[in-house]
N, C-alpha and C positions, 0 to 999 in steps of 0.2 A: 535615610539617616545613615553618616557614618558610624562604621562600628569602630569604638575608642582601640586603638595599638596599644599592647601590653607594653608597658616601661620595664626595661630588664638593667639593674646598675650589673654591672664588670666588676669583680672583683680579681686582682693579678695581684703579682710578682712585678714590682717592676723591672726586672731584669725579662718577661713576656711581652713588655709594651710593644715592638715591633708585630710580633705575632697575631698578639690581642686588636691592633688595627686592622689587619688584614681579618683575621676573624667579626668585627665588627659591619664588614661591607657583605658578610656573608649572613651577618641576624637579621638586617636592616631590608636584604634581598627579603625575608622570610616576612616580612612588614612589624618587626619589633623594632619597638623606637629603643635606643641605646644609651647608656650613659656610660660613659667611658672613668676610669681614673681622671683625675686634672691635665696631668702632666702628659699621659696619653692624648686624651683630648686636642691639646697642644702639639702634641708631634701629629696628628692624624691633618690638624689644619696649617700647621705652617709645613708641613711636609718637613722633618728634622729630624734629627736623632734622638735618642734617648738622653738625658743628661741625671734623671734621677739617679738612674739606677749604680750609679758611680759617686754619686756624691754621699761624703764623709758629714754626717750631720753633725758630729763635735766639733771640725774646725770649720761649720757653713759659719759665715757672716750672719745668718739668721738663728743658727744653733738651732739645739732640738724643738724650740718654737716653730720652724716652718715645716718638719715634718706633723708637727700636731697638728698645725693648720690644716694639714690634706687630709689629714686621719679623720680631725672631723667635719670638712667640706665632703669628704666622702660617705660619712656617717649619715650626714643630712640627704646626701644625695638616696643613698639605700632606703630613705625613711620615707622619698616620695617615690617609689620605685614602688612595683609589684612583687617582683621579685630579684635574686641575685644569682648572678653567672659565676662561678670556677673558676678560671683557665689555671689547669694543672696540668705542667711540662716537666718534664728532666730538667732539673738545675742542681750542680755538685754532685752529679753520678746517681741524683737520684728519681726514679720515675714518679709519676704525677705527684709533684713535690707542691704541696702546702704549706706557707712561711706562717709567721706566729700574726703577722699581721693580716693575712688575710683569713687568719682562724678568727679575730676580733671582727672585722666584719661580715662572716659569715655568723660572727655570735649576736650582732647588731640586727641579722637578718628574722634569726633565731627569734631574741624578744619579741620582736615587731609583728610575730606572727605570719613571717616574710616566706616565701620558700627557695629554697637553698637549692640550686642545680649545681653539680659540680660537672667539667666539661669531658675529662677520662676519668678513668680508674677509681680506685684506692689509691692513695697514695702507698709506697713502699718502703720500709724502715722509717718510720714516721714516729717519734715520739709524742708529737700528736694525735694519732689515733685514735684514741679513745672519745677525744673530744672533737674532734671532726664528727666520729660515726655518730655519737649524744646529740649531735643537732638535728639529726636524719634526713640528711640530703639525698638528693637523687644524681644517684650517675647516670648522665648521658651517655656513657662508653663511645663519645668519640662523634655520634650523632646529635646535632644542632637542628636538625629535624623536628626529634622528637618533643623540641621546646612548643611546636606548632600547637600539637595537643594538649599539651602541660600549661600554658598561660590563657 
């Protein structure tokens, strides 16, 4: 009998989506089935750029409706998920940097009973913090290994 592959959803920055792909071929090595961002997703199979991560959701044609829409295609995704992935990079001078929206779905991950890996550090100068550490996630310090034992 096979043994079932832990499901791990991504949770990024979209300004990581590049990164978070190439990291994705490296969970997948580890035999974690992955669920990426949407828009990730989409860059990982048409092979593309990023286009989120630039786009001005006040003047999208779709307005703040198409980011909700990912917000909770994502939501759902973490819900059939085991657990949830971090990627936390330098963005705006700041080391392993957590945006408000990936604190919502690590809060998502939180109810659900989900467990929360983050992929570095602490984040640094984080006005976040306090609510990052309340979820009590586990830092990997930079090791995607250690997810082996963890799921």
């Amino acid at each position: 009998m096979d043994e079932k592959k832990p499901k791990l959803a991504v949770c990024s920055s979209a300004s990581f989506y590049k990164t978070v792909i190439e990291l994705s071929y490296e969970l997948e090595a580890l035999n974690i089935d992955v669920v990426l961002p949407k828009t990730a997703q989409k860059m990982k199979q048409e092979g593309r750029e990023n286009d989120e991560a630039i786009i001005d959701w006040s003047s999208s044609p779709v307005g703040y409706h198409g980011k909700a829409l990912l917000i909770r295609e994502h939501f759902n995704e973490i819900a059939r998920c085991d657990a949830v992935l971090v990627t936390n990079y330098e963005k705006h001078g700041k080391q392993n940097y957590i945006g408000p929206n990936v604190l919502m779905e690590m809060s998502t991950a939180f109810f659900l009973n989900k467990p929360v890996y983050i992929l570095n550090d602490v984040p640094t100068d984080s006005p976040l913090i306090d609510e990052i550490l309340g979820l009590e996630p586990v830092f990997l310090k930079g090791d995607v290994e250690k997810l082996k034992d963890l799921l």
